[in-house]
N, C-alpha and C positions, 0 to 999 in steps of 0.2 A: 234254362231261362224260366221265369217267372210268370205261371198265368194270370193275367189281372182280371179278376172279378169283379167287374164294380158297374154299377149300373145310374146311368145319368137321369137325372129326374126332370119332369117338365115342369120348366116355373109357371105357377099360376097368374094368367092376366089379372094384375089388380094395379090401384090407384095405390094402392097402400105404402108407404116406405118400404125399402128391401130391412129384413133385421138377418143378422148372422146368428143368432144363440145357438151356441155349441160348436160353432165351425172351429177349425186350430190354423194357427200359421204356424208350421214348418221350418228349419232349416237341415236342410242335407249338405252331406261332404260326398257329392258321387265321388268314388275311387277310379271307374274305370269304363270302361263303355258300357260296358253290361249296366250300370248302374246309369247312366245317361239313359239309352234306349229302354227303363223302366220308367223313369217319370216321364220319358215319352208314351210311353206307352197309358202309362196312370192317365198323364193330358188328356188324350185321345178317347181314353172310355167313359170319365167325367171331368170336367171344366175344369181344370184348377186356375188360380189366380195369381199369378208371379207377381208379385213384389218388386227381388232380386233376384235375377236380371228379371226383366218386361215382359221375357215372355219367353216360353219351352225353346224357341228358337235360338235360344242364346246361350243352353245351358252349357256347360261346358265339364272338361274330366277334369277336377284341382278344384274346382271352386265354387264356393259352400252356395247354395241355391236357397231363395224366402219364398215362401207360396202359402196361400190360403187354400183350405182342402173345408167342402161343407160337408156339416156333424156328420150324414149320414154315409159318410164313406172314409172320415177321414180313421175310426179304428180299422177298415179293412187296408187301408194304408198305412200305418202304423205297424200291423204285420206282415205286410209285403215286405217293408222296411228290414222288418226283425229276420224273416228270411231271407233277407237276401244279402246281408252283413250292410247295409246301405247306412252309415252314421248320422246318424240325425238327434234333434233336440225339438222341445216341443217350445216356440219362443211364446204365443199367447194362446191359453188355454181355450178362451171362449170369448171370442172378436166382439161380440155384443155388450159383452162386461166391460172390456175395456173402454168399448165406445163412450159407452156410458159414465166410465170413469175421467174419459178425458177433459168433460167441463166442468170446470169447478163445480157450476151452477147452472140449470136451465133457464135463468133469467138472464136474456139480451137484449134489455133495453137501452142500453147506452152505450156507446164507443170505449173500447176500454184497449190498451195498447197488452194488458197481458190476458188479455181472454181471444180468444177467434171471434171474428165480427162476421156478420153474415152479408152478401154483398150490397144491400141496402144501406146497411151501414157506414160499407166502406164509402160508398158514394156523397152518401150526407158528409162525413171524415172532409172526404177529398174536396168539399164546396166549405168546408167550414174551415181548414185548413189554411186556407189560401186567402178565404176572406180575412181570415185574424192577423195573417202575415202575408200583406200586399207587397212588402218590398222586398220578400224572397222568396214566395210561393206563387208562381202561375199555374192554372189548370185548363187542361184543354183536352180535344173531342180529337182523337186521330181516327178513329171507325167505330161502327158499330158489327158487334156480334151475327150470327147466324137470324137468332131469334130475337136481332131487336133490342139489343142491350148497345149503351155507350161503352166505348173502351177512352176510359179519362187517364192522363199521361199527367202526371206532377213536373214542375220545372221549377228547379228549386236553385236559387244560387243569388248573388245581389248582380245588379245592373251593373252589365260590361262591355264593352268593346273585344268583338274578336276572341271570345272566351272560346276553351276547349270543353269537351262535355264529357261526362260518364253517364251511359243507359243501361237502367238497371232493371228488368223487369221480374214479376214473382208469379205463382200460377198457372203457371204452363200445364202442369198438370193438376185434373180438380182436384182428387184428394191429398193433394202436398200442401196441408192447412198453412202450418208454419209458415209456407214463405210467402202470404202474402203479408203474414206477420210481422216479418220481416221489414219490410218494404215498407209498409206502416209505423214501425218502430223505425226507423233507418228516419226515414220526415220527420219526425218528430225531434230524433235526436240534434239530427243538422239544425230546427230550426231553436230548440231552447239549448245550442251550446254558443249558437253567432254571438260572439259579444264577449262572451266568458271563457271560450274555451278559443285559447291561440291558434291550434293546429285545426281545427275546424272550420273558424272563422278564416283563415287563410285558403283553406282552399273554397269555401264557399266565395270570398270574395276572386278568387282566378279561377274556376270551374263552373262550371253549372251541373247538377245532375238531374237528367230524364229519369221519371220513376214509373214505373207502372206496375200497378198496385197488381191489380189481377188481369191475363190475356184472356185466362180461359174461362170469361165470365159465367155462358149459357153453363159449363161445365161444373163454376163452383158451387152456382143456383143450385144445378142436380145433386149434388153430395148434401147439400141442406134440406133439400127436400122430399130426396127421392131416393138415391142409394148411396152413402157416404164413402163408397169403393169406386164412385168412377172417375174415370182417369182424362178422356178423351174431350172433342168438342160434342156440340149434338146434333152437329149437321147431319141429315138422311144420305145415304149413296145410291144411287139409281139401282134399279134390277138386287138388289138388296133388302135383308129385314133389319142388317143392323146400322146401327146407327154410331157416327162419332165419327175423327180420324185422330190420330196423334200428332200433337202441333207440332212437336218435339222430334218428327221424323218429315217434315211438310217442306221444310226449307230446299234450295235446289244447292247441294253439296252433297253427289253421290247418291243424288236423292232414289229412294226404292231401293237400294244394293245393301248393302250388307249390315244385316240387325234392322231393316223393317221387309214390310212384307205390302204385297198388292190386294192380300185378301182383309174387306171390308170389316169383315168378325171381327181381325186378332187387334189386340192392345197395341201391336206396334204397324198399324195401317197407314199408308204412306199418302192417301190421298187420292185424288186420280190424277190432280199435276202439281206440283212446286207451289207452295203459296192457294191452293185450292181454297184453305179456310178463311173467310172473311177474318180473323183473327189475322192469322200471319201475314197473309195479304199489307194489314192495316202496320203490324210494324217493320214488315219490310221497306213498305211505303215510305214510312217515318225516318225511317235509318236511312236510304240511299237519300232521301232529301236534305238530309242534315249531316251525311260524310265527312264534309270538308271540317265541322268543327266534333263530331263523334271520335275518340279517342280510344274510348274505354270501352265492351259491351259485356255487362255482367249478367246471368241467367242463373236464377235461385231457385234452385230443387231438392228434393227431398225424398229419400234417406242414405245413408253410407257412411258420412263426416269425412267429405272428398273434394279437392280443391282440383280441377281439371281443363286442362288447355287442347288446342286444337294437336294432334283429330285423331277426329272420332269415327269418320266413316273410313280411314285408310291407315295403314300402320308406318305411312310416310310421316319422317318428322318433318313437323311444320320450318322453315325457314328460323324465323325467332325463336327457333327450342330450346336452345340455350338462354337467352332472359324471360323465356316465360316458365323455365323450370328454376329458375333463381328467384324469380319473384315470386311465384305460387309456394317455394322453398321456405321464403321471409314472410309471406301474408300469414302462412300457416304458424309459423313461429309466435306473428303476432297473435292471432286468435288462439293458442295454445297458452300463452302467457298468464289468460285472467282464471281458466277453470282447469288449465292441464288438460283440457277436451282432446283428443288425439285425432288427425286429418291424415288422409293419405294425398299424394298430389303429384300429378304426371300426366300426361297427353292422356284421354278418353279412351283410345282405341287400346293402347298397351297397358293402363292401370285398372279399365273395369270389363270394359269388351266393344267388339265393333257395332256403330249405331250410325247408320247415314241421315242425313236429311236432318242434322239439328242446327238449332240459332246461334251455334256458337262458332261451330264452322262455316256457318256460311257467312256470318261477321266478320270473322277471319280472314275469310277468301273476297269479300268484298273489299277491305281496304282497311280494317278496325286490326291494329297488332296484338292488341290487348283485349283480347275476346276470354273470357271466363266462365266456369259452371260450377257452382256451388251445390255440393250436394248435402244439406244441414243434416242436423243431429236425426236419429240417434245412430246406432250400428244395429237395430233391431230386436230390440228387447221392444219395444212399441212401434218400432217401422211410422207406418203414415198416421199411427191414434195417441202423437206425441201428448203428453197430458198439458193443460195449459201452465203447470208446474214451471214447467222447463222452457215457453215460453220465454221471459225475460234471460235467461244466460243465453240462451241459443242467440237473442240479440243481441244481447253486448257483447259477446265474443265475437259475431258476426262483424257485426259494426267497427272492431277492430282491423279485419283484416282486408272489409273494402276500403278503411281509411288507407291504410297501407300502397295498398294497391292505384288508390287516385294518387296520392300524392309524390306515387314512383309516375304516373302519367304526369301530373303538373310538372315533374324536373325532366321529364325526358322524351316526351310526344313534340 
């Protein structure tokens, strides 16, 4: 066995942005336990930052591990690595560069559908949106944040009787920039193809879709202003110093059991009960009140290039396994078609690993057949600091395979 020397450092109180310069993200292939109980061990003597899977809790023997290691340890890791045959690659050399690299341009003064908008933005977006296109954009207030922030819900589709819905939300986690890009691109798309484009205009006129731009507002604010790595909300936890929960572990489906954890620190904190965060809360809320015409519940995350059905907290196949692996089969086909972008796609629990308490299963188990997680581009060569490059393709291939997907709901809900 391997002794880990490495020593954790105390971060300085400051107002300052977090910067990484020099840190690396990682990928290993542990072989075998031995190789498991060393990046436990690596964890436990300083911080590292998982990626993929969420969190040391998840690592497993077979399957390749993403983490962030900071500069000052990440060469005595490197040769732990080297001694101990543990395969690995070095996927971004110096997290700060890349940061850096991802915006085109430091100037955001305007809405721009292939840049990342900050959420100031998104909000004017979502008020200017709806005013330009009154006959197929409503906006509305389902809650507000921890800290005070509106969570605004797009409702996009033309006036109907008895219509079924698709709700699509992005943002769950802060630094998965992309998807609320998405989600943004997605309205825009629906609303300059009504008219011109058949297959669109079709289902806007028998659907409506719920959009929601970003859940985990307090969250995105933070990655803009504060440290571009965090993941969680910013709610405090009692008898605690840390801060945040994972939305994405909050929901009550196996909630706290297997792949998240009751300790307030880790990235995958489950809450102290089901729906604790004013966030989740607000779209649970929204979803039981609108059941009866919710059909579809789509959940946009980031990174893997993974199309995923329920479930996720148990290695039970879901009831509809069979048409949710034929359709997530054909969505994928369709988003493949425009870039050859490659998806993998199977129930959560058997294609990535076990994760209780998220929005997709408990969709699922609420009443919605059609419950989905999209885990966008890339497979980690940039992980969460996708450059705004790639922005637009990750949309229109996107946008191809929820068309897919609503329009198997319009023939068959």
């Amino acid at each position: 066995m391997w002794t880990v020397f490495i020593f954790a450092t105390i971060a300085a109180v400051s107002a300052e942005p977090t910067t990484y310069y020099g840190d690396k993200v990682f990928r290993v292939q542990p072989q075998n336990s031995e190789h498991v109980e060393l990046l436990k061990s690596i964890d436990s003597n300083t911080k590292l930052d998982f990626w993929v899977p969420d969190s040391v809790l998840l690592v497993e023997e077979g399957k390749s591990v993403d983490f962030r290691a900071e500069y000052h340890v990440a060469y005595d890791i490197q040769a732990l690595f080297d001694q101990s045959g543990l395969p690995y690659e070095v996927m971004i050399d110096d997290l700060q560069v890349a940061m850096e690299k991802q915006l085109n341009s430091n100037i955001r003064s305007v809405h721009s559908y292939e840049q990342y908008n900050d959420l100031e933005t998104i909000y004017a977006w979502t008020a200017n949106i709806a005013a330009q296109n009154p006959d197929l954009v409503s906006r509305s207030q389902i809650g507000t944040s921890y800290e005070g922030r509106p969570l605004y819900l797009l409702k996009v589709g033309k006036a109907g009787e008895n219509k079924n819905a698709v709700f699509i939300d992005c943002g769950f986690h802060a630094r998965e920039w992309v998807t609320p890009a998405f989600c943004q691109w997605f309205v825009k798309e629906a609303v300059n193809s009504y008219g011109s484009d058949a297959e669109f205009t079709n289902l806007l006129n028998n659907l409506d879709f719920y959009i929601l731009p970003v859940l985990n507002v307090d969250g995105y604010v933070y990655t803009w202003t504060n440290d571009r790595m965090w993941r969680k909300t910013r709610s405090p936890t009692k008898n605690s110093n840390c801060v945040g929960t994972d939305p994405n572990r909050n929901f009550d489906a196996g909630w706290c059991t297997a792949g998240a954890t009751s300790s307030p620190c880790s990235e995958i904190y489950c809450g102290i009960t089901p729906e604790s965060e004013n966030e989740t809360k607000a779209l649970g809320d929204f979803i039981r009140s609108n059941l009866s015409s919710i059909k579809a519940y789509l959940t946009i995350h980031s990174y893997s290039q993974m199309l995923l059905f329920p479930y996720s907290y148990k290695n039970a196949l879901a009831k509809d396994y069979d048409e949710l692996y034929s359709l997530s089969e054909e969505a994928v086909n369709a988003l493949s078609s425009l870039y050859g972008t490659t998806y993998t796609y199977g129930p959560g629990g058997k294609t990535i690993y076990l994760a209780a308490g998220g929005s997709d299963d408990w969709a699922y188990d609420t009443g919605i057949k059609y419950s989905f997680t999209f885990e966008l581009r890339d497979t980690g060569k940039y992980g969460f600091i996708l450059p705004e490059s790639e922005i637009k393709e990750t949309c229109e291939e996107t946008t191809l395979a929820v068309k897919f997907i609503a329009n198997h709901v319009l023939n068959n809900a």
